[in-house]
C-alpha positions in Angstrom: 0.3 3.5 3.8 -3.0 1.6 4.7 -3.3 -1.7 3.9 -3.5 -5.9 5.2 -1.1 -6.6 7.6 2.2 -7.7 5.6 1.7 -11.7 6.7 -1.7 -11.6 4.9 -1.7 -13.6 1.9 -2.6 -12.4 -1.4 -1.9 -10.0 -4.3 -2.2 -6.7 -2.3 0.3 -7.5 0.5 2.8 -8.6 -2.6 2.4 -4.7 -3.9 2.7 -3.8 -0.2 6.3 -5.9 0.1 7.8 -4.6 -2.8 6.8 -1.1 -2.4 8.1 -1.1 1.3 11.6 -3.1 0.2 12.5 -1.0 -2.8 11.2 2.7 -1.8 13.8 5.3 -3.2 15.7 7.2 -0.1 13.2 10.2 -0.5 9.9 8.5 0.3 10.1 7.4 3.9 6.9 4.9 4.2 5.3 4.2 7.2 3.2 0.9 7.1 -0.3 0.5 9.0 -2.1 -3.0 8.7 -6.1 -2.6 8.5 -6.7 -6.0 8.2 -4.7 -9.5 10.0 -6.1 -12.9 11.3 -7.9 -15.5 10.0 -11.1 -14.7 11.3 -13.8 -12.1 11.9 -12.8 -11.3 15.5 -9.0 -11.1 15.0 -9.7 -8.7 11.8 -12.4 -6.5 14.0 -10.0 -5.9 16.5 -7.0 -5.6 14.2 -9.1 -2.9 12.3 -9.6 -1.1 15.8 -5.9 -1.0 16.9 -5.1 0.5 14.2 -6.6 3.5 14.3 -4.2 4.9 17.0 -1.4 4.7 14.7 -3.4 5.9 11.9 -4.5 9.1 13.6 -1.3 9.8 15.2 0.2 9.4 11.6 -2.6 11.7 9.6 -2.5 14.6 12.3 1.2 14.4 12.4 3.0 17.4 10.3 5.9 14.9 9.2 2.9 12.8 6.8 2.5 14.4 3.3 0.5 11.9 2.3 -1.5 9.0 2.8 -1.7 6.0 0.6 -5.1 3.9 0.8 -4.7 0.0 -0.4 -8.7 -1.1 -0.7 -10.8 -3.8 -2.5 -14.1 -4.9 -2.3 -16.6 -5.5 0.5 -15.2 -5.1 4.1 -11.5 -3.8 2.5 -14.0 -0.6 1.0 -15.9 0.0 4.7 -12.7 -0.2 6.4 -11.1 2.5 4.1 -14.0 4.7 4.1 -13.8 6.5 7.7 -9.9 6.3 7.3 -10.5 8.4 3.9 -13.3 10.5 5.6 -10.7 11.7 8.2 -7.7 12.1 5.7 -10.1 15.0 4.5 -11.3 16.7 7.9 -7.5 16.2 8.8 -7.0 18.3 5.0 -4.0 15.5 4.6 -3.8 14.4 1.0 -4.6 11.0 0.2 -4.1 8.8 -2.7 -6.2 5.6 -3.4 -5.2 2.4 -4.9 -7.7 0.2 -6.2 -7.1 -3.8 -5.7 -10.3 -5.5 -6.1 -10.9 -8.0 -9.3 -14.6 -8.1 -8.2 -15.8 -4.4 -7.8 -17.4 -4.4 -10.6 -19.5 -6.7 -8.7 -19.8 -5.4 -6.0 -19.9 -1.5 -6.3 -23.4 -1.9 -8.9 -25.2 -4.1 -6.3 -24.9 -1.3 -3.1 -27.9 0.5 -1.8 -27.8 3.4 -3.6 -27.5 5.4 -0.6 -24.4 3.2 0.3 -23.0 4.1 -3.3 -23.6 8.1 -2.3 -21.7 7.9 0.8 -18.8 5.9 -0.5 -18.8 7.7 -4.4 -18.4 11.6 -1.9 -15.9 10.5 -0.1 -13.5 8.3 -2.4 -14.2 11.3 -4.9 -12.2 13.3 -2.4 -9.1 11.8 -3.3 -6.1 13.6 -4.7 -5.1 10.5 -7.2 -7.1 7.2 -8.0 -5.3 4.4 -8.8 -6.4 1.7 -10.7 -4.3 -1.6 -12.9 -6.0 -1.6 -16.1 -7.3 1.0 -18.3 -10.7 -1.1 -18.4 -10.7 -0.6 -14.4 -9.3 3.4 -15.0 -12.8 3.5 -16.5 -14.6 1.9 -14.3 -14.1 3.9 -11.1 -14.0 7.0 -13.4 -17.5 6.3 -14.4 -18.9 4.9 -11.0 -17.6 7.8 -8.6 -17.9 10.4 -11.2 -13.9 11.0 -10.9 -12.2 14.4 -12.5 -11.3 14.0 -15.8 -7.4 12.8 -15.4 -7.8 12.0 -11.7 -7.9 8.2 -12.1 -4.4 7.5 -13.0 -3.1 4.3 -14.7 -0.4 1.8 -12.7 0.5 -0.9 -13.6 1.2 -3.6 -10.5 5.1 -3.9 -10.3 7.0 -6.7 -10.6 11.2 -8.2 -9.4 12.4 -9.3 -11.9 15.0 -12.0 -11.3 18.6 -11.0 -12.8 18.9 -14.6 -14.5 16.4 -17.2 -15.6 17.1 -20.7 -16.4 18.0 -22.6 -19.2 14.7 -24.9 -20.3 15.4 -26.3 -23.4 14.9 -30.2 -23.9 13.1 -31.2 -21.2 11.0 -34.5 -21.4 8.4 -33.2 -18.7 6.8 -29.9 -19.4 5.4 -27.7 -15.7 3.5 -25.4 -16.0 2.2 -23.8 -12.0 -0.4 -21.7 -10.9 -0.8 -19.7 -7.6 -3.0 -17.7 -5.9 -6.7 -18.7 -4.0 -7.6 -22.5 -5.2 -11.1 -22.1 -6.1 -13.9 -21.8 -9.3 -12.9 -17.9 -9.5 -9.3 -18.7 -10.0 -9.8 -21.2 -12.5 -8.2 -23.9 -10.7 -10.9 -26.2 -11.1 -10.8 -26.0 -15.1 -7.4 -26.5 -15.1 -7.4 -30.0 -13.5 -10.4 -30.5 -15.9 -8.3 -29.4 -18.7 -5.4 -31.5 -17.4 -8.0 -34.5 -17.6 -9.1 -33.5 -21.9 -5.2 -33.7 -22.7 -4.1 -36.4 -25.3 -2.7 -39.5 -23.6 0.7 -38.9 -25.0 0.7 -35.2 -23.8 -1.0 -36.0 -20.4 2.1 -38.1 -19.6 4.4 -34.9 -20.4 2.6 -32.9 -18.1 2.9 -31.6 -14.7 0.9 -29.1 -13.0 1.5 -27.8 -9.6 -1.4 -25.7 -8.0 -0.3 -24.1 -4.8 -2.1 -21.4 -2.7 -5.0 -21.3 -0.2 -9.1 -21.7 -0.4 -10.2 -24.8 -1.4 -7.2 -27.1 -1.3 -8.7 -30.4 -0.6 -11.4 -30.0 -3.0 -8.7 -29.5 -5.9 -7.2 -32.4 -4.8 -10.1 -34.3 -4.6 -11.3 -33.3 -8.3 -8.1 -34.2 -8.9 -8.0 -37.7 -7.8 -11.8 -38.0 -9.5 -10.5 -37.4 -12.7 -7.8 -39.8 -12.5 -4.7 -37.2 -13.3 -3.3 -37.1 -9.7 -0.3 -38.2 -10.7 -0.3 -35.1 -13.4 -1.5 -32.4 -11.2 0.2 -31.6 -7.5 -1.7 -29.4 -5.3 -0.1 -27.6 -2.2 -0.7 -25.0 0.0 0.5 -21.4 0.2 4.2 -21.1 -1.1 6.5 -18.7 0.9 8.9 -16.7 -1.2 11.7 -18.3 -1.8 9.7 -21.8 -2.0 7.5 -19.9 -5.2 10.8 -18.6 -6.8 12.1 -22.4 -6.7 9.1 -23.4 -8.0 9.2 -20.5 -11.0 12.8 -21.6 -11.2 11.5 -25.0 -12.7 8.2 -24.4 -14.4 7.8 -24.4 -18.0 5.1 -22.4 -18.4 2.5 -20.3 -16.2 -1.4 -21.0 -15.8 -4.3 -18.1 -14.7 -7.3 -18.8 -16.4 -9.4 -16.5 -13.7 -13.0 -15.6 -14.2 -12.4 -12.4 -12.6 -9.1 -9.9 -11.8 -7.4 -6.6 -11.3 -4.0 -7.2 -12.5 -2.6 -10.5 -10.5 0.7 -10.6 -9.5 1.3 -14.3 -9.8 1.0 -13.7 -13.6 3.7 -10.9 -13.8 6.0 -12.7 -11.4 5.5 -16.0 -13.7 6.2 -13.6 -16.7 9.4 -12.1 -15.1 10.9 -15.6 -14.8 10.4 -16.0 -18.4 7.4 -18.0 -18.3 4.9 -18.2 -21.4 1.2 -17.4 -20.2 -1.7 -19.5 -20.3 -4.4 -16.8 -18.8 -8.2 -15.2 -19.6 -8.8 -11.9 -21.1 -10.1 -10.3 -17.8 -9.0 -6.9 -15.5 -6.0 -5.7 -16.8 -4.9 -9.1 -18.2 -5.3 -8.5 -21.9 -2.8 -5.6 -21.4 0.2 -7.3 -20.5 -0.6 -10.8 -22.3 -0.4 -10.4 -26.3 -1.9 -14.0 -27.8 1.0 -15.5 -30.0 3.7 -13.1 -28.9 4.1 -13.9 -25.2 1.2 -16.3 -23.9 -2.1 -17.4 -25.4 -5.5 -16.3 -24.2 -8.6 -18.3 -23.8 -12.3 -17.8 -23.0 -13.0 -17.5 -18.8 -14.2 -21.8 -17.7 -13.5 -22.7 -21.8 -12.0 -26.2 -21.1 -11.4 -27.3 -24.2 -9.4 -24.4 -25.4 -7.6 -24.4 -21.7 -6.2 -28.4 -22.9 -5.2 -27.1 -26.2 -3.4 -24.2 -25.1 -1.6 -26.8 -22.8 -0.8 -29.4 -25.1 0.6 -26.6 -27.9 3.3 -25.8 -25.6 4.0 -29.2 -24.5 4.6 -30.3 -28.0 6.0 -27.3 -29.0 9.6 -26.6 -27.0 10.1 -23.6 -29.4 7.3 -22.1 -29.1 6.9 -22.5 -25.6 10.6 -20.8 -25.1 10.3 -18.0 -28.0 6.7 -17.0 -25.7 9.1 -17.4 -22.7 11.3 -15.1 -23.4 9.2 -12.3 -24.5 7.0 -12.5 -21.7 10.2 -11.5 -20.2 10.9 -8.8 -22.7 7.3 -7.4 -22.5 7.7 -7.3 -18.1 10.3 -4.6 -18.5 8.3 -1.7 -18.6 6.4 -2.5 -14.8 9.7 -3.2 -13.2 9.9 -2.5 -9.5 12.1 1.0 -10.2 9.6 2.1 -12.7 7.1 1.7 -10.3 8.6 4.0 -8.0 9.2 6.6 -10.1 6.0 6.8 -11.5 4.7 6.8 -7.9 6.7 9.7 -6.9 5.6 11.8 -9.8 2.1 11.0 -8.5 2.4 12.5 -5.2 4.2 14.8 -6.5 1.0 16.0 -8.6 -1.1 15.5 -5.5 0.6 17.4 -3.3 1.4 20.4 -5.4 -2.6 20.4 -5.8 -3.5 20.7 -2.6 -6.8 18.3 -1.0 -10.2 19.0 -1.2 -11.5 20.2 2.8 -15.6 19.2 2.5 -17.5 16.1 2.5 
């Protein structure tokens, strides 16, 4: 399995964990980081190492299989001589699409750039994607085989018991992931700022994750709802689950996304949703059954979903719980299976041997 080295932070490297701590008995996965460091020269040579364990994996008889993570930008240049060799080598290889921005990106390429990537990815025994909306999208962009672009879901742990939240005088609601515009962060605290004074005081907000910390806090302190809205750093594991542990409700109102993990691990722990229509989003989050969903950098209808589930405990834990419910079906074991049956399909096809 290619993919960021497991300390990288972000949604990728959470798919990465969970598939490594939960694979069945029969899949034996063997882990190579692409990608580790915080800065151009640590990645570059982290890329280069790991080619020696990469080839000495995809020559080796014992690998069936090769399982590509990518995203956008240098994730997708990193991948593509990895993927070019996988088919010299005539080792099957399944890819597994991350990027919330591709869409962005892929359209914008030289269109000699967009050749060489679209004949190699093409090559692929099974593409993965989160969303049906993204399913689409790679199928049209690299011309895919009509059923090779598969639909999967993100998996998600879900915690055996959830706490009870009833009759609290402060609602919290948290959101993670990479503090910036993209995320929604921003909006939020602006949101935060538009609530009723007598909501404002029930609120609490905690933003935690990496990118533009200080600037959050800042805006923050601008808008005069400090005391409403904490903003930390990256959480580790067992500091997020605390965190879940307590919150009220979950926020991730992102201009862009593939499916975020944040949001499923929020619903897991029984967390209404506050979120944006984008990626693969809309597919999980049902407005009025399990979250609400509003307009991308639409503050006004950001507040009033916040104030409707700070005045309205009910609601707030009828949403909770079946944002619960709804997780059930992209559980962890699920995952797995479906995986399985995936290289199953791949390898009983065979790989394509030309470029």
């Amino acid at each position: 399995m290619l993919g960021p080295d497991l300390d990288v932070r972000g949604g990728i490297t959470s798919i990465e964990r969970v598939m490594l701590e939960n694979a069945p008995a029969d899949i034996d996965i063997r882990h190579v980081a692409t990608f580790a460091g915080e800065n151009r020269l640590c990645r570059a040579l982290s890329y280069l190492v790991s080619w020696l364990p990469f080839l000495r994996g995809c020559l080796s008889r014992k690998t069936d299989l090769v399982h590509v993570h990518f995203s956008q930008r240098g994730s997708t240049v990193r991948k593509l001589g990895m993927c070019a060799v996988c088919v010299m080598a005539r080792k099957p290889f399944v890819l597994h699409a991350n990027g919330s921005r591709y869409h962005q990106f892929f359209p914008k390429l030289p269109s000699g750039a967009q050749a060489i990537i679209r004949s190699v990815f093409r090559r692929c025994g099974a593409f993965i994607a989160v969303s049906r909306e993204w399913c689409d999208f790679y199928h049209e962009q690299f011309r895919l085989r009509p059923g090779q672009a598969v639909l999967l879901h993100n998996p998600v742990q879900v915690p055996a018991t959830v706490p009870d939240r009833a009759g609290r005088a402060e609602v919290r609601f948290v959101s993670f992931g990479r503090i910036g515009e993209r995320k929604g962060q921003f909006d939020l605290i602006r949101a935060v700022a538009e609530l009723p004074p007598d909501s404002r005081r029930r609120c609490r907000v905690l933003l935690a994750g990496d990118g533009e910390v200080e600037e959050a806090g800042k805006l923050a302190r601008e808008l005069g709802v400090n005391e409403h809205v904490e903003v930390r750093g990256w959480l580790e594991p067992a500091d997020r689950d605390r965190a879940l542990a307590s919150a009220d409700a979950f926020v991730l109102v992102s201009r862009n996304e593939g499916l975020p993990m944040a949001l499923l691990e929020g619903m897991a722990w029984a967390l209404p949703v506050v979120s944006t229509p984008v990626g693969g989003i809309a597919e999980v989050v049902r407005p009025g059954a399990n979250g609400m969903l509003v307009s991308p950098g639409d503050v006004p209808a950001i507040a009033d979903a916040l104030r409707r589930l700070i005045e309205d405990e009910p609601l707030r834990l009828r949403m909770g719980a079946a944002a619960r419910a709804s997780i059930e079906p992209l559980r962890i074991e699920r995952f797995m299976d479906r995986l399985r049956e995936i290289y199953g399909d791949v390898l009983c096809a065979g790989v394509s041997t030309s470029l």
